[in-house]
Backbone as a chain_set.jsonl record, in Angstrom:
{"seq": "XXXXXXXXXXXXXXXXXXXXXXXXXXXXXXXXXXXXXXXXXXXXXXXXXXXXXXXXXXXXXXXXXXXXXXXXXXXXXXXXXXXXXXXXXXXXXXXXXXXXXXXXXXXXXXXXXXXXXXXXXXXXXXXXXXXXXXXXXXXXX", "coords": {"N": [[0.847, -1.167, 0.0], [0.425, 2.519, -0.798], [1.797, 5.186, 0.389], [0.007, 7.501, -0.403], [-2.592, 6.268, -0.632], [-3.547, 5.908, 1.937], [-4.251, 8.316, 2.869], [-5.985, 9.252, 1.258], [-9.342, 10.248, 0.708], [-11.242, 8.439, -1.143], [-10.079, 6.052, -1.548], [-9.69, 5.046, 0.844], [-12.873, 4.87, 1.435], [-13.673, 3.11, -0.064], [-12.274, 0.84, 1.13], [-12.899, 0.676, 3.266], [-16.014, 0.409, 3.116], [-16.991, -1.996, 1.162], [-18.438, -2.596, -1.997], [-21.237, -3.991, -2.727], [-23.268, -6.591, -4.679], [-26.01, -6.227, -4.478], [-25.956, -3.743, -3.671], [-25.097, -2.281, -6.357], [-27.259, -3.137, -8.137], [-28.929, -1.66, -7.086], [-28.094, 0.962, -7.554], [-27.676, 0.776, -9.89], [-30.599, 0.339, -10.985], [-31.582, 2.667, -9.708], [-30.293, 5.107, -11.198], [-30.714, 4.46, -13.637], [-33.422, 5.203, -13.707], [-33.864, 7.588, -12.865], [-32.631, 9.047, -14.711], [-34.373, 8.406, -17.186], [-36.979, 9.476, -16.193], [-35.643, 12.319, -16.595], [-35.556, 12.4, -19.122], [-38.164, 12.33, -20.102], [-39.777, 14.272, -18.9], [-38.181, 16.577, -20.058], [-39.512, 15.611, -22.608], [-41.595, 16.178, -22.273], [-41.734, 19.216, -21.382], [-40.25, 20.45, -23.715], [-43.025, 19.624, -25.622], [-44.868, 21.796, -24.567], [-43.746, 24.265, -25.394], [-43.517, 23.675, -27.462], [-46.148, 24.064, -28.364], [-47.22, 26.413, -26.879], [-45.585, 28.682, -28.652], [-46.692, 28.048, -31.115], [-49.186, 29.15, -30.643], [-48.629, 31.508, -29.97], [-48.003, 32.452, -32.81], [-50.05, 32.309, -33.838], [-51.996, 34.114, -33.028], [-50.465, 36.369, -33.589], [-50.625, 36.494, -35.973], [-53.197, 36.494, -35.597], [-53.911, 39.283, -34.766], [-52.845, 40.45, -36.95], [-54.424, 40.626, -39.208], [-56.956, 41.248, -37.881], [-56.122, 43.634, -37.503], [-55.649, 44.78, -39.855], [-58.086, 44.356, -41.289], [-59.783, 46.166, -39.048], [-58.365, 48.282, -40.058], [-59.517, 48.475, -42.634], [-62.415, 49.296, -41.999], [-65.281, 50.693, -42.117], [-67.209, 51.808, -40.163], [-66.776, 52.929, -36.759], [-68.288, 51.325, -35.092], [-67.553, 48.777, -37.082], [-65.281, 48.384, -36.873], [-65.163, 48.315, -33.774], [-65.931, 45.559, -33.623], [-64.227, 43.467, -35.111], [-61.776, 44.13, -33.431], [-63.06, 43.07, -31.066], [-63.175, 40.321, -31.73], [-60.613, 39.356, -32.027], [-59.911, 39.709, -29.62], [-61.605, 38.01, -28.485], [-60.111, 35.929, -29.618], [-57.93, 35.944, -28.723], [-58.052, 35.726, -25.596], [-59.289, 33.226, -25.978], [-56.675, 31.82, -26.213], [-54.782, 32.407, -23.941], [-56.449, 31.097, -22.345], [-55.684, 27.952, -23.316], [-53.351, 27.982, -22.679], [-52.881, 28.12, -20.349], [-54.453, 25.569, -19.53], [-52.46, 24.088, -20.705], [-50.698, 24.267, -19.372], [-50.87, 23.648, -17.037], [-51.776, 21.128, -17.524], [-48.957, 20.035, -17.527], [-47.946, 20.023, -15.135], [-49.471, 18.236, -13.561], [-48.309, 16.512, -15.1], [-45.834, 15.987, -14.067], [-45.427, 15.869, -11.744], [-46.386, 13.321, -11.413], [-44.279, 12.294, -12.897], [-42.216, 12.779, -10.832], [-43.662, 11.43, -8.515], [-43.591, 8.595, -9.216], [-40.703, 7.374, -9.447], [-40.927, 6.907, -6.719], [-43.138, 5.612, -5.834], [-42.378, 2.941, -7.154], [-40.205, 1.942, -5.973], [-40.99, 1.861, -3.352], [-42.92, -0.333, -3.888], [-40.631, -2.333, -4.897], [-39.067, -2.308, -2.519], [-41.505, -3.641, -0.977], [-41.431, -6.222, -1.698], [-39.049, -7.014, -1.329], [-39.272, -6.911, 1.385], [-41.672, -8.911, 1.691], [-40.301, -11.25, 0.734], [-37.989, -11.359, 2.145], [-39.706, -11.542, 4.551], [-41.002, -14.374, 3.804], [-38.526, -16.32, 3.677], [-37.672, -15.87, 6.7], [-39.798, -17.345, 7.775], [-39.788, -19.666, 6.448], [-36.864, -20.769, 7.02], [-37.899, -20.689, 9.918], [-40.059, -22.951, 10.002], [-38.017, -24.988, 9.419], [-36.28, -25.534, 11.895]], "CA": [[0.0, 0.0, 0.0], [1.242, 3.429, -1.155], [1.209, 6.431, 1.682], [-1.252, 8.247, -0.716], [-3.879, 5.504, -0.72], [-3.541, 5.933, 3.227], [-4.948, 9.541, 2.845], [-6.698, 9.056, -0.035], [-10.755, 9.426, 1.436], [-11.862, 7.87, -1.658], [-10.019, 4.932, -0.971], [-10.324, 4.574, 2.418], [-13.832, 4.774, 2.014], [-13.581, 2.104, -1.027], [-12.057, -0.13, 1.942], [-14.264, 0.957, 4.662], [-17.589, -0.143, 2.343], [-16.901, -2.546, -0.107], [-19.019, -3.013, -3.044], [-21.7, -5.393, -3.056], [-24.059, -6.982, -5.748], [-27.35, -5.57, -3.71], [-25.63, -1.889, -4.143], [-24.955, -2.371, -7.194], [-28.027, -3.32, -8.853], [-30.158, -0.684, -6.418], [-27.555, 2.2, -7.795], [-28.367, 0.745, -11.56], [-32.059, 0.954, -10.998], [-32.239, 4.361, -9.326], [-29.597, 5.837, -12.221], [-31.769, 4.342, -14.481], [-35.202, 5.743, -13.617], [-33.531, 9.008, -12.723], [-32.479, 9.763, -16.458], [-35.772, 8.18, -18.041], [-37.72, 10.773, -15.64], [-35.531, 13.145, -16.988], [-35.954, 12.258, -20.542], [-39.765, 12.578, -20.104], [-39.733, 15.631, -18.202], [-37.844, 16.838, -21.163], [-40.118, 15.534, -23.772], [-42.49, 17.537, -22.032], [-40.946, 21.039, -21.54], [-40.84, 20.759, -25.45], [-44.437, 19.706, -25.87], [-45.327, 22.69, -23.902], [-42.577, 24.925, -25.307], [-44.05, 23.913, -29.285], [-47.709, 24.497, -27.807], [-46.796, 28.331, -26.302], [-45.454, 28.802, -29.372], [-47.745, 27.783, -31.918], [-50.395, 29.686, -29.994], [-48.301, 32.789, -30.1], [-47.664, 32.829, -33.745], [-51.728, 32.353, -34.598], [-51.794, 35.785, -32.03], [-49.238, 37.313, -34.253], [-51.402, 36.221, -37.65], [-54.299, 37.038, -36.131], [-53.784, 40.586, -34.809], [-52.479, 41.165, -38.3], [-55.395, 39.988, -39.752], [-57.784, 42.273, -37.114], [-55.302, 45.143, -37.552], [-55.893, 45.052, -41.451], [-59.499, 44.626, -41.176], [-59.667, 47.622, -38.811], [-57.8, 49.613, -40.899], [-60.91, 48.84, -43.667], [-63.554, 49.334, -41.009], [-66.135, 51.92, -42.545], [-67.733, 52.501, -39.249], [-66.202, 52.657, -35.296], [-68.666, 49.601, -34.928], [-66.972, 47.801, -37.624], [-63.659, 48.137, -36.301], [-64.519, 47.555, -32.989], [-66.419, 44.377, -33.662], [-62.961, 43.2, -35.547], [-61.1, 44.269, -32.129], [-63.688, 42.052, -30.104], [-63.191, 39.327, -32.212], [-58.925, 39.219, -31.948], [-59.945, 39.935, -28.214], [-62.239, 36.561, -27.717], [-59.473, 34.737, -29.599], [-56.724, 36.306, -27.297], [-58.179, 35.445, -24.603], [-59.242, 31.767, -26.075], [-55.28, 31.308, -26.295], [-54.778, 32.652, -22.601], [-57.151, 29.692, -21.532], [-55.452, 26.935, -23.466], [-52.05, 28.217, -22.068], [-53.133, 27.642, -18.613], [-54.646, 24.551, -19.897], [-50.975, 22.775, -21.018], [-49.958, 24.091, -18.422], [-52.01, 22.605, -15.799], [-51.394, 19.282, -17.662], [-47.647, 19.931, -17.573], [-47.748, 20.109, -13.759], [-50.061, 17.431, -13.881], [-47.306, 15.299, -15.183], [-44.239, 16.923, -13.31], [-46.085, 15.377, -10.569], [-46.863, 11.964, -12.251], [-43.05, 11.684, -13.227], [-41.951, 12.568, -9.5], [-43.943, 10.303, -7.654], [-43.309, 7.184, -10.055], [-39.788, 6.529, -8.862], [-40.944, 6.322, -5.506], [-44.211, 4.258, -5.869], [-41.609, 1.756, -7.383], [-39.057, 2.003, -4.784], [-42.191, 1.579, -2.338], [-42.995, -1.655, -4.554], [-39.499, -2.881, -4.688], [-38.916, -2.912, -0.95], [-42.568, -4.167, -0.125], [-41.535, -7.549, -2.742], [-37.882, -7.351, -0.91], [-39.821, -7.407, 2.59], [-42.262, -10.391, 1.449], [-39.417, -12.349, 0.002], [-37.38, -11.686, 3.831], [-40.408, -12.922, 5.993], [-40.821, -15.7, 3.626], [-37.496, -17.003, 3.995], [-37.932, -16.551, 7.847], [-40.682, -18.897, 8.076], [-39.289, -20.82, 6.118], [-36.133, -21.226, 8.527], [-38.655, -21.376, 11.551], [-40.249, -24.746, 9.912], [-37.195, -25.63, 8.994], [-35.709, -25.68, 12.648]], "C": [[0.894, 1.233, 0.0], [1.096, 4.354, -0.068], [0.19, 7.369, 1.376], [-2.346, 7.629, -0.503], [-3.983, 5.909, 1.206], [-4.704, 7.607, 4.093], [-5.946, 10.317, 1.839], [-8.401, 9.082, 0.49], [-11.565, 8.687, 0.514], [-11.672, 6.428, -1.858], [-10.112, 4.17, 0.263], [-11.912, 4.304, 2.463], [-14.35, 3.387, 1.06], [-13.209, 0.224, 0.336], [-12.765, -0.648, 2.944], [-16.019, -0.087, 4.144], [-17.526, -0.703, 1.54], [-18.291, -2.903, -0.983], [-19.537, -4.067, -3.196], [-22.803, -5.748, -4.303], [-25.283, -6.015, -5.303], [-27.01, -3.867, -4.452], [-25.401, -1.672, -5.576], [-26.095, -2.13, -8.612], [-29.081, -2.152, -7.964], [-29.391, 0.591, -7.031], [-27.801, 2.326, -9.154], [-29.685, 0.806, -11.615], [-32.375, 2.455, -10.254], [-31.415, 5.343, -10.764], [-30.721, 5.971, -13.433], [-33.133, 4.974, -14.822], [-34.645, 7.036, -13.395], [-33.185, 9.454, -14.104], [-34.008, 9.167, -17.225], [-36.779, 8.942, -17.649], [-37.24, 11.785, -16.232], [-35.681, 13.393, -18.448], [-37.376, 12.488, -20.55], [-39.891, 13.63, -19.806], [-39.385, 16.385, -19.567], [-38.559, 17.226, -22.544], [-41.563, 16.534, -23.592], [-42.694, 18.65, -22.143], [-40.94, 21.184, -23.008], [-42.002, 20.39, -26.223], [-44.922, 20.851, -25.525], [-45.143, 23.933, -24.718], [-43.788, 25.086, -27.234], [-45.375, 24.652, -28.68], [-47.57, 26.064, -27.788], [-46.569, 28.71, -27.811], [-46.086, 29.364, -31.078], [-49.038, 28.956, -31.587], [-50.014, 31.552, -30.219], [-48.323, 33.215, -31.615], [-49.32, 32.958, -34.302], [-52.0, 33.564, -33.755], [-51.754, 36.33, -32.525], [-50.411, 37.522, -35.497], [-52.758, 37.104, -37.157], [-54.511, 38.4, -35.5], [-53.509, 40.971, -36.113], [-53.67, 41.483, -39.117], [-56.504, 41.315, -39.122], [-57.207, 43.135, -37.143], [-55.528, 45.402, -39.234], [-57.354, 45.713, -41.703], [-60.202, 45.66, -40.192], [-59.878, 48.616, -39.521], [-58.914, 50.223, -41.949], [-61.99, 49.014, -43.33], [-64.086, 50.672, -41.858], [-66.875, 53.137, -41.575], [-66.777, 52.263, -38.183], [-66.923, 51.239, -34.985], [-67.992, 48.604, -35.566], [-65.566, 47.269, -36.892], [-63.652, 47.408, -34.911], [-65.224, 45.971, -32.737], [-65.01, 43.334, -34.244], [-61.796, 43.379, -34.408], [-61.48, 43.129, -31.293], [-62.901, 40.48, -30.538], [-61.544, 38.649, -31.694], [-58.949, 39.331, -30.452], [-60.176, 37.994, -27.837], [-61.037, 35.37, -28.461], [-58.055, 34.399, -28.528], [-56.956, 35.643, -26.293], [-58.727, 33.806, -24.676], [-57.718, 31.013, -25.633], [-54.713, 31.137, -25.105], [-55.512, 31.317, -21.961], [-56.509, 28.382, -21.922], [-53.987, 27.354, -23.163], [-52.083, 27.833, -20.927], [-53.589, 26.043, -18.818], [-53.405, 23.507, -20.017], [-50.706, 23.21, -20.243], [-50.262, 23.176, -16.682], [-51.577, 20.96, -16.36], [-49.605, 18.816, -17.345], [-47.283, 19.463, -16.157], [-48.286, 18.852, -13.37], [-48.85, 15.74, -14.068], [-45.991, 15.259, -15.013], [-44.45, 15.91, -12.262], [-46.18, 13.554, -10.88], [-45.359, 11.307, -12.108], [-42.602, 11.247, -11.568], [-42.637, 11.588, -8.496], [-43.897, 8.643, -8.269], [-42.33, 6.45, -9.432], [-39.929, 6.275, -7.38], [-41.886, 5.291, -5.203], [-43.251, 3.336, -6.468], [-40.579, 1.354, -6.658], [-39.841, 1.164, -3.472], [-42.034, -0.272, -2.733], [-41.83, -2.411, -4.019], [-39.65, -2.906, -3.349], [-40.323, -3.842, -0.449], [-42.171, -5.604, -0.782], [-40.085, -7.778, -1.721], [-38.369, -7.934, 0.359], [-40.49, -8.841, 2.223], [-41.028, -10.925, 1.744], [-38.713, -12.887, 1.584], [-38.148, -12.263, 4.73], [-40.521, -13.917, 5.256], [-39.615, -16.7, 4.061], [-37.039, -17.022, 5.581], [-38.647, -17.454, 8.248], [-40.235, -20.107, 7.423], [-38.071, -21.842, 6.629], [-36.789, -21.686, 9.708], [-39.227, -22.353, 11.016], [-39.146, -25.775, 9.963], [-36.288, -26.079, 10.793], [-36.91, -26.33, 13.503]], "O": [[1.958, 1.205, 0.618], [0.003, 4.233, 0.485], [-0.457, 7.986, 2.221], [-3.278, 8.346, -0.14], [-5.128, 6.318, 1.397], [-5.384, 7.823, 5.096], [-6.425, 11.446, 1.732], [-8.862, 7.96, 0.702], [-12.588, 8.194, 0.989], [-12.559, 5.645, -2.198], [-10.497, 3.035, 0.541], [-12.338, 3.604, 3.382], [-15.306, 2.708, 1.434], [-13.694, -0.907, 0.323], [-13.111, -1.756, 3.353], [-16.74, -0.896, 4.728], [-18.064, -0.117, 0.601], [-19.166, -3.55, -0.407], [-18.951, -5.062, -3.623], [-23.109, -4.713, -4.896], [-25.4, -4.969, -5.941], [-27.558, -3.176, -5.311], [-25.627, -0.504, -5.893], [-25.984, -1.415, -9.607], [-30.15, -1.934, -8.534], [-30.181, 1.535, -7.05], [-28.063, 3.387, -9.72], [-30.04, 1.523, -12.551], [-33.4, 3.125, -10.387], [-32.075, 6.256, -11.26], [-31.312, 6.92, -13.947], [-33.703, 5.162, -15.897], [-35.323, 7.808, -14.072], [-33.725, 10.505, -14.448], [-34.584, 10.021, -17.899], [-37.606, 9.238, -18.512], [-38.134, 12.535, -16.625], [-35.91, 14.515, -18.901], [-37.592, 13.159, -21.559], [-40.274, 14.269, -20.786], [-40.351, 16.816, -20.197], [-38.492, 18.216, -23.272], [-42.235, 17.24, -24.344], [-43.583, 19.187, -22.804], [-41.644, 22.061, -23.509], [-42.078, 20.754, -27.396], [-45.719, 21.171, -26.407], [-46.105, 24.691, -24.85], [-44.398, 25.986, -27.812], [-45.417, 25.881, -28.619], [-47.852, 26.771, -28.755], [-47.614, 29.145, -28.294], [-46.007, 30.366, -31.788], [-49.685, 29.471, -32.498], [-50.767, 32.485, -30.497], [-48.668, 34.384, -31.787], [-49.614, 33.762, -35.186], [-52.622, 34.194, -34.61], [-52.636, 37.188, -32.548], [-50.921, 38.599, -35.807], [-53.306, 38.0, -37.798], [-55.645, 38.768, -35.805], [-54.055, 42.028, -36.43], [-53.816, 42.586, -39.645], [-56.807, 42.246, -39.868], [-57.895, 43.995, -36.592], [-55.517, 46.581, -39.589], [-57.728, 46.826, -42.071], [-61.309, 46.03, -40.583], [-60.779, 49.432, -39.713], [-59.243, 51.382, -42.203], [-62.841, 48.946, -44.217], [-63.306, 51.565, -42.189], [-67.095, 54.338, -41.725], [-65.887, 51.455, -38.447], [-66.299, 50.22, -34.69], [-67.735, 47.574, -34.943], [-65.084, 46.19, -36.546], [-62.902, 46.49, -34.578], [-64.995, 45.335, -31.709], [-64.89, 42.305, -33.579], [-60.817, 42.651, -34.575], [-60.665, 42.329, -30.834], [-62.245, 39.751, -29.794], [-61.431, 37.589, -31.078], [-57.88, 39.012, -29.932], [-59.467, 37.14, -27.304], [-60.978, 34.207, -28.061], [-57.503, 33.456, -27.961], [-56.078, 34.854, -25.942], [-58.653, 33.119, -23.658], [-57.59, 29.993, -24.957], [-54.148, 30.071, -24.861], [-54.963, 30.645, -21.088], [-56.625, 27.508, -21.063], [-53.321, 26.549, -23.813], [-51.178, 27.121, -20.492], [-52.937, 25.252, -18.136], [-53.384, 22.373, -19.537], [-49.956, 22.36, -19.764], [-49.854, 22.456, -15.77], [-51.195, 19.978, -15.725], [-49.146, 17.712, -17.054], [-46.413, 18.607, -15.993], [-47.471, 18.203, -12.714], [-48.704, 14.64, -13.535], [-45.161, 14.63, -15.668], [-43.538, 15.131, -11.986], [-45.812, 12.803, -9.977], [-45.102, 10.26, -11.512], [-42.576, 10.119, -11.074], [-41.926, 11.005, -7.678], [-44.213, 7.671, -7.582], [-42.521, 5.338, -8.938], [-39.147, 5.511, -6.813], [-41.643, 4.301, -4.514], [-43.6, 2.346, -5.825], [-40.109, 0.235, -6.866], [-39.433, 0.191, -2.836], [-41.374, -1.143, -2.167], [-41.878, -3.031, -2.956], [-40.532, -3.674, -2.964], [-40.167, -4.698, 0.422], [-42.838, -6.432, -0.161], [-40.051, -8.927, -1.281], [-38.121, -9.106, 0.641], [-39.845, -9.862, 2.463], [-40.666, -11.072, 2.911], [-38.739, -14.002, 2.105], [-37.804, -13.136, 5.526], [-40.105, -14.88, 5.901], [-39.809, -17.728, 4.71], [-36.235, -17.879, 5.945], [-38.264, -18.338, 9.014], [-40.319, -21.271, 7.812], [-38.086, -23.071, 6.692], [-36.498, -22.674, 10.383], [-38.883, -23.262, 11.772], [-39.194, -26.941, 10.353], [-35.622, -27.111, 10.72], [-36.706, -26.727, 14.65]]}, "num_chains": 1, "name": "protein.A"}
């Protein structure tokens, strides 16, 4: 042994806790589900992200659109019936914004509690499995 490994805390602690199969396979299933949450999460934020988007650019079109037709308004009624109109869709867009977003949260929530309802799982199948194999010692003795 070298005098660095001696002061080394990542080997000392390599010595201290050795590496077992159990840790092993519980550090590959939490890695695991921790990047596939984040890949979803992900695929989300850019579902959302196109959505906002999309919503803004039919905004854009259709103010243009009610700013044209304005412009050719004959009467103040005309125009502002052509105002209303770019209003009730404005404010349609405003509602389905809150809408993805509500679902977004919706499944923020969904993702986050997944890896633990399976964690839950996993240990409640690990527990079984341990009292089985006590009773099965206490017949056995």
């Amino acid at each position: 042994m070298r005098q660095t490994d001696m002061m080394d805390p990542f080997a000392i602690m390599q010595r201290t806790f050795p590496a077992s199969q159990a840790f092993n396979v519980a550090a590959r299933q939490n890695a695991t589900s921790f990047w596939s949450v984040q890949q979803k999460l992900l695929e989300c934020m850019e579902e959302f992200a196109e959505g906002w988007f999309e919503r803004r650019h039919d905004g854009a079109r259709s103010a243009l659109a009610a700013a044209s037709e304005m412009a050719k308004a004959e009467t103040p009624f005309d125009a502002m019936r052509e105002y209303q109109k770019w209003a009730v869709g404005s404010f349609e867009r405003v509602v389905q914004d809150g809408i993805a977003c509500q679902k977004q949260w919706m499944e923020y929530g969904r993702l986050a509690v997944q890896p633990i309802a399976q964690a839950a799982e996993n240990t409640a199948e690990a527990s079984s499995e341990a009292t089985q194999r006590q009773h099965s010692r206490a017949r056995a003795a």
